[in-house]
C-alpha positions in Angstrom: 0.0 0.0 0.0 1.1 3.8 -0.8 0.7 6.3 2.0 -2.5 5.4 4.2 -5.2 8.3 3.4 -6.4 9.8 6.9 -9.6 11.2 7.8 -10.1 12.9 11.6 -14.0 12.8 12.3 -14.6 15.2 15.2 -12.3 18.7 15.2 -12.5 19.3 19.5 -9.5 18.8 21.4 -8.3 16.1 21.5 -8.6 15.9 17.3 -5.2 17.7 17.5 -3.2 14.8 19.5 -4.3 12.6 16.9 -3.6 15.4 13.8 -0.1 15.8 15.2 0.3 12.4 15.3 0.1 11.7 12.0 1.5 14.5 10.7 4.6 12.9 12.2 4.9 10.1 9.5 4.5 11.8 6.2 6.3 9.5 4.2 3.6 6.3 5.3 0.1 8.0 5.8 -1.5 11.6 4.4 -4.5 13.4 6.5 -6.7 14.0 3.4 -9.7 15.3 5.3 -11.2 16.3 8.6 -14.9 16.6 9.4 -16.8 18.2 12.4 -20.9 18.9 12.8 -19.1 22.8 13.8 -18.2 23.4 10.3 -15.8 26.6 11.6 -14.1 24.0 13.8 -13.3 21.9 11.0 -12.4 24.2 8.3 -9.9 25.8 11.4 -8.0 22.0 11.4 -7.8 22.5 8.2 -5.7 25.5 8.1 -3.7 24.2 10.9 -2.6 21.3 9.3 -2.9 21.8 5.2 -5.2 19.3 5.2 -7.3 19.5 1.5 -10.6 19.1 2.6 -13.3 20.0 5.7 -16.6 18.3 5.8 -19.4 18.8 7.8 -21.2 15.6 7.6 -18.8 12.6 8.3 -20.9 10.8 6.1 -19.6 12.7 3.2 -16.3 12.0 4.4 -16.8 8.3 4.1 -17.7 8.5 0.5 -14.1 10.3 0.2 -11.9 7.9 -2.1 -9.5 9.1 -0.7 -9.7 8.2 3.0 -8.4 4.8 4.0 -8.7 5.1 7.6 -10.0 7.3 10.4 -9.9 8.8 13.7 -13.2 9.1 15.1 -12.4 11.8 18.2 -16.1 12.8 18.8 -18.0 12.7 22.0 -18.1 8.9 23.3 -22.0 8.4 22.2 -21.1 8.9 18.6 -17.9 6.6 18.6 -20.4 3.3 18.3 -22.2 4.7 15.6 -19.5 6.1 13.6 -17.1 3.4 13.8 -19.8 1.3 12.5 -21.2 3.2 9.6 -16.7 3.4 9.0 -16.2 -0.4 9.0 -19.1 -0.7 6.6 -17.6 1.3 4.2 -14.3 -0.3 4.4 -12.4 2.4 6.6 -9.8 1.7 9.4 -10.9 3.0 12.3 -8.6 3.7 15.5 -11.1 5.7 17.6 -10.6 7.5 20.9 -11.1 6.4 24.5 -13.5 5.0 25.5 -14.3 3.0 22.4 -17.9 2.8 23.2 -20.5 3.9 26.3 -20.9 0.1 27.0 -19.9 -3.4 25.9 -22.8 -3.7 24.0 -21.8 -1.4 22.2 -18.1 -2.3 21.9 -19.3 -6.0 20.6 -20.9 -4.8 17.7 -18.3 -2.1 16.5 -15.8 -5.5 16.8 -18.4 -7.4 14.3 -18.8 -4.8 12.1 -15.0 -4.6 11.9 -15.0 -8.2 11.2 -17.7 -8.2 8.6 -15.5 -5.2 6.8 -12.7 -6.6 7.4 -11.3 -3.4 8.5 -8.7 -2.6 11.4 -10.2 -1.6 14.3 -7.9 0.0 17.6 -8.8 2.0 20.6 -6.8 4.8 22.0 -4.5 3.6 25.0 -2.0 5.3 24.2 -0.5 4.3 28.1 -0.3 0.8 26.7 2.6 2.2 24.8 4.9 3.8 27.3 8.3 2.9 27.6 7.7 1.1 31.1 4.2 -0.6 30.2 5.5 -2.1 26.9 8.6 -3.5 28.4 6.9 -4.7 31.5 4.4 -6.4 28.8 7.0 -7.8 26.2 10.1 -8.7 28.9 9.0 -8.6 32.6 5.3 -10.5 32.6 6.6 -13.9 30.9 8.8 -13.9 34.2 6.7 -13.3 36.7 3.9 -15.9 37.2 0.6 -16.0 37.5 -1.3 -12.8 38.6 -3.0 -13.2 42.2 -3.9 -9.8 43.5 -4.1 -6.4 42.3 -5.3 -2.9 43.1 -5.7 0.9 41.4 -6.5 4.1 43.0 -6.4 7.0 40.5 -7.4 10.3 41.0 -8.5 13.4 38.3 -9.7 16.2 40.0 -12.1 18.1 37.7 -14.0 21.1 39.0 -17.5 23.0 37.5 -15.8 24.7 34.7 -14.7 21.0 33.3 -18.1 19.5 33.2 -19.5 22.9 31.5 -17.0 23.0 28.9 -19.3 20.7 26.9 -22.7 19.8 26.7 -22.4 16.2 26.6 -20.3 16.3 29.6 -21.4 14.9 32.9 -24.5 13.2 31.6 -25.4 9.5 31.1 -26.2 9.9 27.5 -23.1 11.9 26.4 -20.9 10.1 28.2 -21.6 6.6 29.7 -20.8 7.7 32.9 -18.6 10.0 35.0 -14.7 9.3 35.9 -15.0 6.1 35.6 -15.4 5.8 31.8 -13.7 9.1 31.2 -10.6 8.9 33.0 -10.2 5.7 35.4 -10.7 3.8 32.4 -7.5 4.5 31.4 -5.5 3.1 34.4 -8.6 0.2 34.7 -6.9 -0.6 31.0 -3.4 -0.8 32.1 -4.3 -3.1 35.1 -6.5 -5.8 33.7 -4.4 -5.6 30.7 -1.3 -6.6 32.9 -3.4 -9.2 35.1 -3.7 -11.0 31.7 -7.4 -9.7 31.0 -10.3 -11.8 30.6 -12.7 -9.6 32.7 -15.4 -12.3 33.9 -16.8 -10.2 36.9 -16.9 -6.7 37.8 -18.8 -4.9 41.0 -18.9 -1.5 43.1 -20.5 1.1 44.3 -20.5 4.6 42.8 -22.1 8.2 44.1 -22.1 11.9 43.5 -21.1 14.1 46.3 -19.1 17.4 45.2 -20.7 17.9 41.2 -24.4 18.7 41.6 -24.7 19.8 37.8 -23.9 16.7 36.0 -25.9 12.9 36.2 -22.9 10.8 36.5 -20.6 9.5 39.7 -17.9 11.3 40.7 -16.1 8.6 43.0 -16.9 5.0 43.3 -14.7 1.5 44.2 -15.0 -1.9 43.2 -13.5 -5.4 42.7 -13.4 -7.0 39.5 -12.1 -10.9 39.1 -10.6 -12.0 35.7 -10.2 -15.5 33.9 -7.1 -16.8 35.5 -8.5 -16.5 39.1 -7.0 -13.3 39.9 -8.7 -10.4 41.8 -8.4 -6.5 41.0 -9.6 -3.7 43.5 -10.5 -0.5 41.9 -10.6 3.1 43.5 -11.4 6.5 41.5 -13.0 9.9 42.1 -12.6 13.6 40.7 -13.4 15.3 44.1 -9.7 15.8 44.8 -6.0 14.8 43.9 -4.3 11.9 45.6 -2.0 8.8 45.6 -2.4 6.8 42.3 -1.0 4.2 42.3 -1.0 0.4 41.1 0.2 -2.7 42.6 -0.4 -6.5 41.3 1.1 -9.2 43.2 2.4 -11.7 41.0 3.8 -15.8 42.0 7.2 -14.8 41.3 7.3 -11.2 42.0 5.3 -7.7 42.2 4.6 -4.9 39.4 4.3 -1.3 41.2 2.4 1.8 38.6 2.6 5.3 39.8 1.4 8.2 38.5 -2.6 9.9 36.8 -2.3 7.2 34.2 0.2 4.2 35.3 3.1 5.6 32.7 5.7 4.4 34.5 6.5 2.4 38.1 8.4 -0.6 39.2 8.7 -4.1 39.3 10.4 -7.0 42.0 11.4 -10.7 40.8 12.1 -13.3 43.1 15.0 -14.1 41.1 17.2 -11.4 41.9 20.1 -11.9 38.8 17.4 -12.0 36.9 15.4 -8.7 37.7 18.8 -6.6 37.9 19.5 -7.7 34.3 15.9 -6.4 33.4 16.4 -3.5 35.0 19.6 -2.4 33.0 17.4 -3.7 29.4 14.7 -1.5 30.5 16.9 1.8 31.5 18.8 1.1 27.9 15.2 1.6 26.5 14.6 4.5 28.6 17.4 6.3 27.5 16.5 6.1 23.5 15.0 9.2 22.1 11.1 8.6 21.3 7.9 9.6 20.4 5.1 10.5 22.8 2.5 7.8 23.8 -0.6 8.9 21.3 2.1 9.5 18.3 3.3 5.6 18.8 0.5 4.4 19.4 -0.9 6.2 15.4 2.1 4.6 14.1 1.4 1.1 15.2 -2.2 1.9 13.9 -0.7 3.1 10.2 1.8 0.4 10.1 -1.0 -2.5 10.8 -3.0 -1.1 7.7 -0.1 -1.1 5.7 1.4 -4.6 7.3 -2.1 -6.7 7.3 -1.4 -7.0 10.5 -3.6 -6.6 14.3 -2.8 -3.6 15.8 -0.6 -3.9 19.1 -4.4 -2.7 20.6 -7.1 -4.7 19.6 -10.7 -3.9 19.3 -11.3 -7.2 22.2 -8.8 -6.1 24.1 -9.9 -2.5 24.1 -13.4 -3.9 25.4 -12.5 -5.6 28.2 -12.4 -2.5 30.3 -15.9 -1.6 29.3 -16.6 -4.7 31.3 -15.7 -3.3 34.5 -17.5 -0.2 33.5 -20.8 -1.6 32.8 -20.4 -4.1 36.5 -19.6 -1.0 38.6 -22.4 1.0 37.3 -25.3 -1.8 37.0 -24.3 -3.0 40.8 -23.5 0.4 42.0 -27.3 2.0 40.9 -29.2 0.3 43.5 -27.0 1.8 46.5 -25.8 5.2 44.7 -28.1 6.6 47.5 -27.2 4.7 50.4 -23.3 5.5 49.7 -24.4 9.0 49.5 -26.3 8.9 52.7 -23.4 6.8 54.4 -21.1 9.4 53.0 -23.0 12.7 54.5 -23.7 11.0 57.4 -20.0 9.9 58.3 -17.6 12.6 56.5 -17.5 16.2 56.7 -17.3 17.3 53.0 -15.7 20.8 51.3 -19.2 22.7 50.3 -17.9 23.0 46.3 -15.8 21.1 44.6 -13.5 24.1 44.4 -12.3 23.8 47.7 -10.5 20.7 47.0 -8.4 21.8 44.7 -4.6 21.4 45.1 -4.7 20.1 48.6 -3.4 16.7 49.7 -5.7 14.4 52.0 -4.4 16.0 55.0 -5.5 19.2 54.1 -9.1 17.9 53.6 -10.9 17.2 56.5 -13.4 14.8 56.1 -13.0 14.2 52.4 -9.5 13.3 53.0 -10.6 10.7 55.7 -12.9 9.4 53.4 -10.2 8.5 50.7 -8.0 7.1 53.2 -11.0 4.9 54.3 -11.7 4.2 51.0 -8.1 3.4 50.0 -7.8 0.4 53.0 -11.0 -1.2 51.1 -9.2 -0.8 47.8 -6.0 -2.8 49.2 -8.0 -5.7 51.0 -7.7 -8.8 49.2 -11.1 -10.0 50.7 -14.3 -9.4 49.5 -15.6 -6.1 48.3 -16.6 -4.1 51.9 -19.8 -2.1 51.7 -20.1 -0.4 55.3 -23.4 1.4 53.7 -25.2 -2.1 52.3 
């Protein structure tokens, strides 16, 4: 194949981490077009990256000869239907997080990929840091079956977030609250380490510091996988705090830290062995790169033009809509016994704007909720619900 033909449907923000992407590979792929219901928006991508056309209607983008593949970066009730109507008439599609608002949903964009027999990825871009994708390729085939796992990730977002867009903060426009639209990324790094297979998920979710939107704001749960193993989950954007990831392992331990689990640790039982991974993985450290989104376009371009699967599948993009759809269909009945348990037990900020760059210590009643919260998170028993 010549150079891959790009179309980006969807011109908001995040459209330009995928524009600059491409743009970094010239001599494989061309952006040929970019589309956006906000005609202005589009034909202002279009200046900013010489791109020869701006639709309005991604349908007429579709009919574009020109356009091999595309990046469908609207908001996440569109990305079933898009990616669908794009499989069926035989485009690549690579579209963002989350790849649908529910499994359901995820199933059929994975047969209609099938029946076109198109390539179909998922943005998690964190899949290709330089720390994930060595743990992945050179650390996990060392260390054993996965036993025990837990996440806590935190994305403070105040008012002016939600009411940046109106799809934001509501069940229809996005799925959910923070744990589709940002826990899922970390959620993906973790089962995706523990091997994947999500068989089980459950939790409890609530809203106590964002009155104007539908969705949860902070919620746990437990979610158990095919080989046995157990993962704990923790999220919320009512305030910053300790993100971190830990999976226990038979022969050793994986540590993630930071918003998105982009880096960490790891500890093998066989001691030569681990120091000799260490000094591979700091080699790899050291070589000049690309960011996260940009390698993770390339792979997408390079499985077009390969026949290959791309190093994130459609099935394996799914898999943490599984834990999704489990929190939030056990967590409805009790949303408002959390909340009561919450108000009843915690002293909490009165806006959400009073948590912002403080630390747990600095936040009364909220911060002794994490913490609580956090001890539930680590037990490897079964899910506690003080408020059930």
């Amino acid at each position: 194949m010549d150079k891959v033909g790009i179309g980006v449907i969807g011109c908001g923000g995040i459209s330009s981490e995928h524009l600059k992407g491409y743009a970094l590979f010239p001599e494989i792929c061309e952006i040929v077009a970019v589309c956006d219901a906000n005609l202005g928006r589009a034909e202002a991508r279009k200046g900013e990256f010489n791109v020869p056309s701006a639709y309005q209607n991604y349908t007429e983008l579709l009919k574009d000869n020109r356009v091999n593949a595309v990046s469908v970066c609207t908001p996440h009730n569109l990305h079933a239907s898009i990616a669908i109507e794009a499989a069926e008439a035989g485009k690549h599609v690579l579209v963002e997080k989350p790849m649908a608002t529910s499994f359901n949903e995820a199933g059929e964009m994975i047969k209609a990929s099938k029946r076109g027999r198109i390539r179909l990825s998922v943005i998690f871009q964190n899949r290709f840091s330089t720390f994930n994708k060595f743990m992945k390729e050179k650390v996990m085939p060392h260390l054993g079956r996965p036993i025990f796992g837990y996440v806590t990730s935190f994305h403070y977002r105040d008012s002016a977030y939600y009411a940046s867009g109106p799809w934001r903060g509501k069940w229809a426009g996005e799925g959910g609250g923070v744990f589709i639209n940002q826990a899922i990324h970390s959620w993906d790094i973790m089962q995706w380490l523990m091997g994947g297979g999500v068989v089980g998920a459950e939790g409890y979710w609530t809203n106590i510091l964002h009155p104007s939107i539908e969705v949860e704001d902070i919620g746990y749960g437990s979610v158990d996988l095919r080989n046995g193993s157990r993962l704990k989950v923790l999220t919320t954007t009512c305030c910053s705090g300790p993100n971190a990831g830990m999976i226990r392992f038979e022969n050793g331990t994986y540590r993630g830290v930071g918003e998105e689990l982009t880096s960490g640790n790891f500890e093998l039982t066989d001691e030569a062995l681990e120091e000799d991974l260490r000094t591979q993985l700091n080699l790899r450290r050291s070589e000049g790169e690309y960011d996260n989104h940009a390698k993770q376009i390339l792979d997408f371009v390079q499985a077009i033009r390969e026949d290959r699967e791309a190093w994130v599948t459609g099935e394996s993009a799914a898999e943490s809509l599984k834990i999704v759809d489990g929190l939030h269909e056990r967590g409805r009945e009790f949303e408002g016994s959390f909340k009561k348990w919450i108000s009843q037990n915690y002293t909490l900020p009165s806006q959400i704007e009073d948590a912002k760059d403080k630390d747990l210590e600095h936040l009364g009643g909220l911060g002794q909720l994490i913490k609580d919260l956090i001890k539930i998170a680590k037990s490897e028993g079964p899910l506690d619900t003080p408020f059930a």
